[in-house]
C-alpha positions, 0 to 999 in steps of 0.5 A: 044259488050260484056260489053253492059251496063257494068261498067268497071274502068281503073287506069293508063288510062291516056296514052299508054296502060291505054288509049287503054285498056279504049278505047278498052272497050268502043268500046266494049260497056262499060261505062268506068271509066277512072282513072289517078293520075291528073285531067289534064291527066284524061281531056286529055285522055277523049278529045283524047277517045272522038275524037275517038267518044268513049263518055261513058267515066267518069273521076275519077282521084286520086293518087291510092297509096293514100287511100283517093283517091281511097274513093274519086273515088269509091264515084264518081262511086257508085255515078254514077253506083253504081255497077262495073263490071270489073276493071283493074288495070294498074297504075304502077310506072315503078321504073327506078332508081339505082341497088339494093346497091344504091337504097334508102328506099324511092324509093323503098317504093314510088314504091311498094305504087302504083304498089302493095299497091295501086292495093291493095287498088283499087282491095278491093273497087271494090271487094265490089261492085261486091260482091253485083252483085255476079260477076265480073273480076279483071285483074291486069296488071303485068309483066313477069319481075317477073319471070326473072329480068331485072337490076337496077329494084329492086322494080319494080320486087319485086311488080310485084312479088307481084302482081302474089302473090295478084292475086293468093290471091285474086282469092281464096277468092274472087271465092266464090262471083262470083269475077274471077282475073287474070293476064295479063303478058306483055313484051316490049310495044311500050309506047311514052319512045321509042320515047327517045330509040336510033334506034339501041336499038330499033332494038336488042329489037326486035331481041330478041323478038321470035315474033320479036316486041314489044307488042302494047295496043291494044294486052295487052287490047285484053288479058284484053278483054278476061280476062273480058268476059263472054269467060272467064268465068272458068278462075281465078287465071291464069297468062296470058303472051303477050311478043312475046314469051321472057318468053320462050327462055332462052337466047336472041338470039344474045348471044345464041349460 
């Protein structure tokens, strides 16, 4: 039970990997402020942690791209904590759309107003209270898609690009306070859209993949677990990839010959 009377907000907690990284800090101990963008997915992934007998679970929904939103958030849990231990800031818009020539303003503003914009947001708020405490860990789920571009993604990289700047960032200003950020990095994770993939996709997915499959949200809330805990203790600023290994190959395996 590491985060024993710890208070630990997930954004993005809705479903997929949110879910499991709140449900992987609860197992462990910790009151969990779960955060999605709709009051009606917050209830829901509170009844499915609760029939897992997970019951230290508050919701606090809102749009985090909205800074209203996050005020209304962090009011509910200074309210009920007023402290916070760790946050993770999971919430992304996936920004699937057109390639670059096609794409427009709007999608691309939309898409950086969550994933960096709104970390952002939610990241300052939770920075100041555990300012009080002298402590605290941030972990910022991004992706190993900043590093290699994947197509017709443009503003889904650029903030995830963003994120490994903003966590660099905010390590070395927040040290000073006790405050450690890092990154979890991910690859492929199985998430209810492979659900629509056909077999065969599924399967070159996993060919290339040294590992040979995807990651699950039980390995990206393993890594935020680590991040988070006390074992981690001299760790800021880092950069964690959990991608099976995709980030160290040069090319996928089918066309590397």
């Amino acid at each position: 039970m590491r985060f024993r009377n710890k208070f630990v907000l997930v954004t993005g907690a809705g479903l997929n990997t949110g879910l499991g990284i709140a449900a992987a800090f609860a197992s462990e101990g910790a009151t969990v402020f779960l955060n999605d963008k709709t009051a009606e997915a917050v209830s829901c992934a509170l009844a499915t942690l609760h029939r897992r007998g997970l019951k230290k679970l508050v919701g606090v929904p809102g749009d985090i791209s909205v800074a209203t939103d996050v005020d209304a958030m962090f009011r509910q849990i200074s309210g009920k904590a007023k402290r916070l231990d760790v946050l993770v800031n999971n919430a992304a818009h996936l920004g699937v759309g057109p390639d670059f020539l096609d794409m427009k303003l709007e999608f691309f503003e939309a898409v950086v107003r969550v994933n960096l914009v709104g970390t952002f947001n939610v990241s300052q708020q939770a920075a100041r209270l555990m300012k009080r405490l002298g402590k605290g860990a941030i972990i910022n789920i991004g992706s190993n898609v900043s590093m290699r571009a994947m197509h017709r993604r443009t503003a889904y990289l650029a903030s995830k690009g963003g994120i490994d700047a903003l966590t660099l960032s905010m390590a070395v200003d927040l040290g000073p306070h006790g405050i450690r950020v890092n990154t979890v990095a991910p690859g492929y994770i199985h998430t209810d859209r492979w659900a629509a993939l056909a077999k065969t996709h599924i399967q070159r997915r996993r060919a290339n993949v040294p590992l040979g499959r995807e990651a699950t949200a039980e390995d990206i809330a393993q890594a935020a677990l680590f991040l988070a805990s006390d074992q981690a203790a001299n760790i800021t600023g880092a950069r964690l990839i959990v991608d099976g290994g995709c980030s160290a190959q040069h090319m996928p395996m089918d066309i590397d010959v």
